[in-house]
Backbone as JSON, one array per atom type, in Angstrom:
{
  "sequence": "XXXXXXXXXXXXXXXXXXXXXXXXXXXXXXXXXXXXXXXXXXXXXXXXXXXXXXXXXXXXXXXXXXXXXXXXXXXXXXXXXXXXXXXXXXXXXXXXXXXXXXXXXXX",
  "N": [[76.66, 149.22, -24.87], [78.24, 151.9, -25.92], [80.51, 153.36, -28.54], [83.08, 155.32, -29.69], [84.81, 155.9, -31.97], [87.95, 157.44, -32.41], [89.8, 158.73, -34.56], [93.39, 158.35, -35.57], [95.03, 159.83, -36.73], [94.06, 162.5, -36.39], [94.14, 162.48, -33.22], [96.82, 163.11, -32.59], [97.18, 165.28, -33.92], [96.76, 166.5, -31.74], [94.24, 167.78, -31.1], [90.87, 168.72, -29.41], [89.14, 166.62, -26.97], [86.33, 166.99, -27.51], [85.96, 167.31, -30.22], [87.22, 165.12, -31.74], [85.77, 163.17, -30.99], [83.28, 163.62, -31.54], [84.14, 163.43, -34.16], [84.25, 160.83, -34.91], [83.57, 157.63, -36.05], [81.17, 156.14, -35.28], [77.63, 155.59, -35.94], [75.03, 157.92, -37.25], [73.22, 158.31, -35.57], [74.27, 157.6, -32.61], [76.25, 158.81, -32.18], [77.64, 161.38, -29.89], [76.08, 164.97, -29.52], [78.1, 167.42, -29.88], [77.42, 169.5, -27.97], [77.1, 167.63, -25.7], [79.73, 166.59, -25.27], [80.82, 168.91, -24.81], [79.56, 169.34, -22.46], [80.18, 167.37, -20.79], [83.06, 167.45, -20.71], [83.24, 170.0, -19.33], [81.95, 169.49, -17.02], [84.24, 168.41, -16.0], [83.68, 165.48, -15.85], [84.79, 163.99, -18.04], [88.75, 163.93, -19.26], [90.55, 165.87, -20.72], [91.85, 164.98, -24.6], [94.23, 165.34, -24.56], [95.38, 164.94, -21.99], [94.75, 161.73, -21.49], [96.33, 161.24, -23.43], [98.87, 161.37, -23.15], [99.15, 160.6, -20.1], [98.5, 157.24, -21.2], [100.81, 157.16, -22.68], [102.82, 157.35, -20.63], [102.49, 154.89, -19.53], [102.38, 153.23, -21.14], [104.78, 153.42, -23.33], [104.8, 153.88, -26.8], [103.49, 154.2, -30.11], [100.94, 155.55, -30.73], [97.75, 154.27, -31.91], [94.87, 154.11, -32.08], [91.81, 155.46, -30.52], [89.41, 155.17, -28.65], [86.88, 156.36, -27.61], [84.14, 154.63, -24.36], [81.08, 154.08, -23.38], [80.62, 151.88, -20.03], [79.25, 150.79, -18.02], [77.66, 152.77, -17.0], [79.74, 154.48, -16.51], [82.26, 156.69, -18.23], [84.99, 155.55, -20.48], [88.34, 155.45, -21.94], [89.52, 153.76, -24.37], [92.84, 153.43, -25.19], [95.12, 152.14, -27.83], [98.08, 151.41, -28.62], [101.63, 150.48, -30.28], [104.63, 149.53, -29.53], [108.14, 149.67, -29.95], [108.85, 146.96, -30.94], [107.04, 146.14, -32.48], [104.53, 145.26, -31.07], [101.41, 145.0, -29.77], [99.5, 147.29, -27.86], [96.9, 147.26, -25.31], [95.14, 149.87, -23.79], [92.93, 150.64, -20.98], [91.22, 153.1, -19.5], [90.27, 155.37, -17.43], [87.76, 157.8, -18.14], [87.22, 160.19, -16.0], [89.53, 160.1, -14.18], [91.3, 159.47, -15.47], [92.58, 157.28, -14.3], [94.79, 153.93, -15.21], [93.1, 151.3, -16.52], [92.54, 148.72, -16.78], [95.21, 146.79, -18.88], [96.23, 145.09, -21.6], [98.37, 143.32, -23.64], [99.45, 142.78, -27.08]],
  "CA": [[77.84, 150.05, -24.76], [78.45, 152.8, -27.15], [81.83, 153.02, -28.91], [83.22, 156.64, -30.07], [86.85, 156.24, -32.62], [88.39, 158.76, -32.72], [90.99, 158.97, -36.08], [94.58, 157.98, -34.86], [95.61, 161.41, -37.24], [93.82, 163.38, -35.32], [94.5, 162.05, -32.14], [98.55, 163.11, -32.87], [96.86, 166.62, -33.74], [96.39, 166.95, -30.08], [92.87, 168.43, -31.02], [90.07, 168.66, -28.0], [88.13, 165.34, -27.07], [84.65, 167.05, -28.09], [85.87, 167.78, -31.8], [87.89, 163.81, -31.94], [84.49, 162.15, -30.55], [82.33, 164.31, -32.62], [84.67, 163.0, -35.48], [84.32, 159.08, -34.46], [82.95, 156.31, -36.81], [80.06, 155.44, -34.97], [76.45, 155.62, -36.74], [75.24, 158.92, -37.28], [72.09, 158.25, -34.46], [74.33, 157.03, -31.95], [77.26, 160.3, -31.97], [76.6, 162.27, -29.02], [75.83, 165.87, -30.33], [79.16, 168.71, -29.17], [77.04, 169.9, -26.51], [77.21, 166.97, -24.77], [80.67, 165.88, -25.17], [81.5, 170.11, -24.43], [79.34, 169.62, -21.4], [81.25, 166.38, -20.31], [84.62, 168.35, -20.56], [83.1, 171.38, -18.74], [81.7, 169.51, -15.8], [84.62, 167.69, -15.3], [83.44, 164.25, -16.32], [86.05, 163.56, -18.71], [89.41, 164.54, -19.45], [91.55, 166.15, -22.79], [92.54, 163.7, -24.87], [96.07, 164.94, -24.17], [95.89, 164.65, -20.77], [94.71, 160.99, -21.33], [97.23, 160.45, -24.45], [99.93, 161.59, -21.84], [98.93, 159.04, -19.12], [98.25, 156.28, -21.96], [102.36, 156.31, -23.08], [103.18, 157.24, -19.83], [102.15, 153.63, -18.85], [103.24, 152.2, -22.05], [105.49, 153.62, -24.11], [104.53, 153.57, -28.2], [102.58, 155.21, -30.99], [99.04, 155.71, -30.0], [96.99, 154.24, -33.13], [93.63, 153.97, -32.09], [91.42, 156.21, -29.14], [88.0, 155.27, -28.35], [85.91, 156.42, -25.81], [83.15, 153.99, -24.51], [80.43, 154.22, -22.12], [81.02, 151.27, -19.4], [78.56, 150.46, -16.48], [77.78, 154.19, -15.99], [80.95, 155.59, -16.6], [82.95, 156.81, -19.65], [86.28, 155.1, -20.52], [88.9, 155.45, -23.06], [90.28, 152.6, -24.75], [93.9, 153.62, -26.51], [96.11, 151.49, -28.58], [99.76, 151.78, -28.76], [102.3, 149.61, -30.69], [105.88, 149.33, -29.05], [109.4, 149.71, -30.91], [108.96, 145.41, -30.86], [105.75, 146.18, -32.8], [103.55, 145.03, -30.32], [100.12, 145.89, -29.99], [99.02, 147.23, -26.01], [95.67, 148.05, -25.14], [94.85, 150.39, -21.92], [91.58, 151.26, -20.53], [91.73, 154.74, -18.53], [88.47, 156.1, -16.55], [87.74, 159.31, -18.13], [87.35, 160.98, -15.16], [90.46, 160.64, -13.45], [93.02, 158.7, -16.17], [93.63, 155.69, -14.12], [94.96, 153.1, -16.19], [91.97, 150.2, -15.7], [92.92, 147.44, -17.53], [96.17, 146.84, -19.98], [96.67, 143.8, -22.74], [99.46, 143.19, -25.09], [99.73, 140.92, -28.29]],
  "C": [[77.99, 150.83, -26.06], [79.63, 153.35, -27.46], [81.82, 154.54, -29.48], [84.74, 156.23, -30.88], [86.69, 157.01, -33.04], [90.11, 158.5, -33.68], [92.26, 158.69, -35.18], [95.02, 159.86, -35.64], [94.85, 162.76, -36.4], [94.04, 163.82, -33.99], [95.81, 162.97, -31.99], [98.25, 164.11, -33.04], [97.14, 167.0, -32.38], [95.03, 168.15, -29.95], [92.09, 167.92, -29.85], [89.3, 167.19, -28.16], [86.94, 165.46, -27.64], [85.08, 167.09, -29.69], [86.33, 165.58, -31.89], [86.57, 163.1, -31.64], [83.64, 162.24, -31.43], [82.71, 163.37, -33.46], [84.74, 161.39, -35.55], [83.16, 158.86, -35.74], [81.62, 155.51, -36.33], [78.47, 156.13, -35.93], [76.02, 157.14, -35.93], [73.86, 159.35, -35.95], [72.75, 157.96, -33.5], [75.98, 158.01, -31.71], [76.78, 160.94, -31.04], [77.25, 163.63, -29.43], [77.4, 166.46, -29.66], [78.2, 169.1, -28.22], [77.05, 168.96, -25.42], [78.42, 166.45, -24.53], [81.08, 167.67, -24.65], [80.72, 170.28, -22.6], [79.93, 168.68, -20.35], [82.46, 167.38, -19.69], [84.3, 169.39, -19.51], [83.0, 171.13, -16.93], [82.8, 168.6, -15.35], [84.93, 165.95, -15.34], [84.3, 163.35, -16.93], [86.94, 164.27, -19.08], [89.73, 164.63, -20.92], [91.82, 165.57, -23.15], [93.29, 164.02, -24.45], [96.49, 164.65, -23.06], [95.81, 162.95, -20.79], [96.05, 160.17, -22.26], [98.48, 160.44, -22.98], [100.33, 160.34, -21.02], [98.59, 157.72, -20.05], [99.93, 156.19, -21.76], [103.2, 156.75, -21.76], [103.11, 155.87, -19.31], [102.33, 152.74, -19.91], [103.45, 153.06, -23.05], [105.12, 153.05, -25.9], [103.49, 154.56, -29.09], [101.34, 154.78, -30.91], [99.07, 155.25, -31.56], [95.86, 154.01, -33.36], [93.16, 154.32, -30.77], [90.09, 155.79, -29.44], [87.63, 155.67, -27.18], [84.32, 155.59, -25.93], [82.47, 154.33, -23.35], [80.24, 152.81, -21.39], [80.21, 151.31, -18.6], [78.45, 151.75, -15.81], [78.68, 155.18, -16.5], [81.83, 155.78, -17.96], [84.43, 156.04, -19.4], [86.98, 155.16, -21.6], [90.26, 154.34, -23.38], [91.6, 153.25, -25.92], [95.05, 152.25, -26.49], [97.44, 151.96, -28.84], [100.44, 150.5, -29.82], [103.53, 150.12, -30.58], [106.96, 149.54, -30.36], [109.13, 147.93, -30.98], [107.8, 145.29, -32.0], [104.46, 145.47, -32.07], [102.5, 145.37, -29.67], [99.8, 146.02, -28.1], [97.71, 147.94, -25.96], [95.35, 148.35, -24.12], [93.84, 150.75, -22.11], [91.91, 151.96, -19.67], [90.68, 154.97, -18.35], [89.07, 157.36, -17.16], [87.89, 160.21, -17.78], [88.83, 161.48, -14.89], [91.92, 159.64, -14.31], [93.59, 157.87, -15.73], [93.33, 154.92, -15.06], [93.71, 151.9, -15.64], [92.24, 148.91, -15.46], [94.15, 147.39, -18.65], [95.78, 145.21, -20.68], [97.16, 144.58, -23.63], [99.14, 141.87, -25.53], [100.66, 140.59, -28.36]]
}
């Protein structure tokens, strides 16, 4: 599985998913180049971050503080982090494609 973070300050930019992925922490062999994260976006594949930040605190309410996108059995997914007014940490998984929520956990 290949892990993409993407900066929480950036994220809150509301900059495009290909520049935030680009900009991820993963090893510099294992980044997939802007043409492939601009051809993702183009065909469809995956959505804007904002459309996913959107549907993230739409389904739980809190300050996003960590976006990854991972590749999953095939398919892309984006793992975001929130933490509640309670400070409590929630973690959703969202299909790229189409932003359903997959999976949630809270701490």
């Amino acid at each position: 599985m290949k892990t993409f973070r993407i900066p929480t300050m950036l994220a809150a930019a509301g900059l495009s998913a290909a520049v935030l992925i680009a900009a991820g922490t993963a090893s510099a062999d294992d980044r997939p180049r802007m043409s492939e994260i601009r051809q993702l976006r183009e065909a469809g594949k995956i959505l804007p971050i904002d459309d996913i930040l959107a549907r993230a605190r739409a389904a739980q309410p809190g300050q996003v503080v960590e976006v990854e996108l991972d590749r999953e059995d095939g398919r892309f997914v984006y793992e975001v982090k929130l933490i509640d007014d309670s400070d409590r940490v929630h973690k959703l998984e969202l299909d790229a494609a189409s932003g359903e929520v997959l999976e949630r956990k809270s701490k």
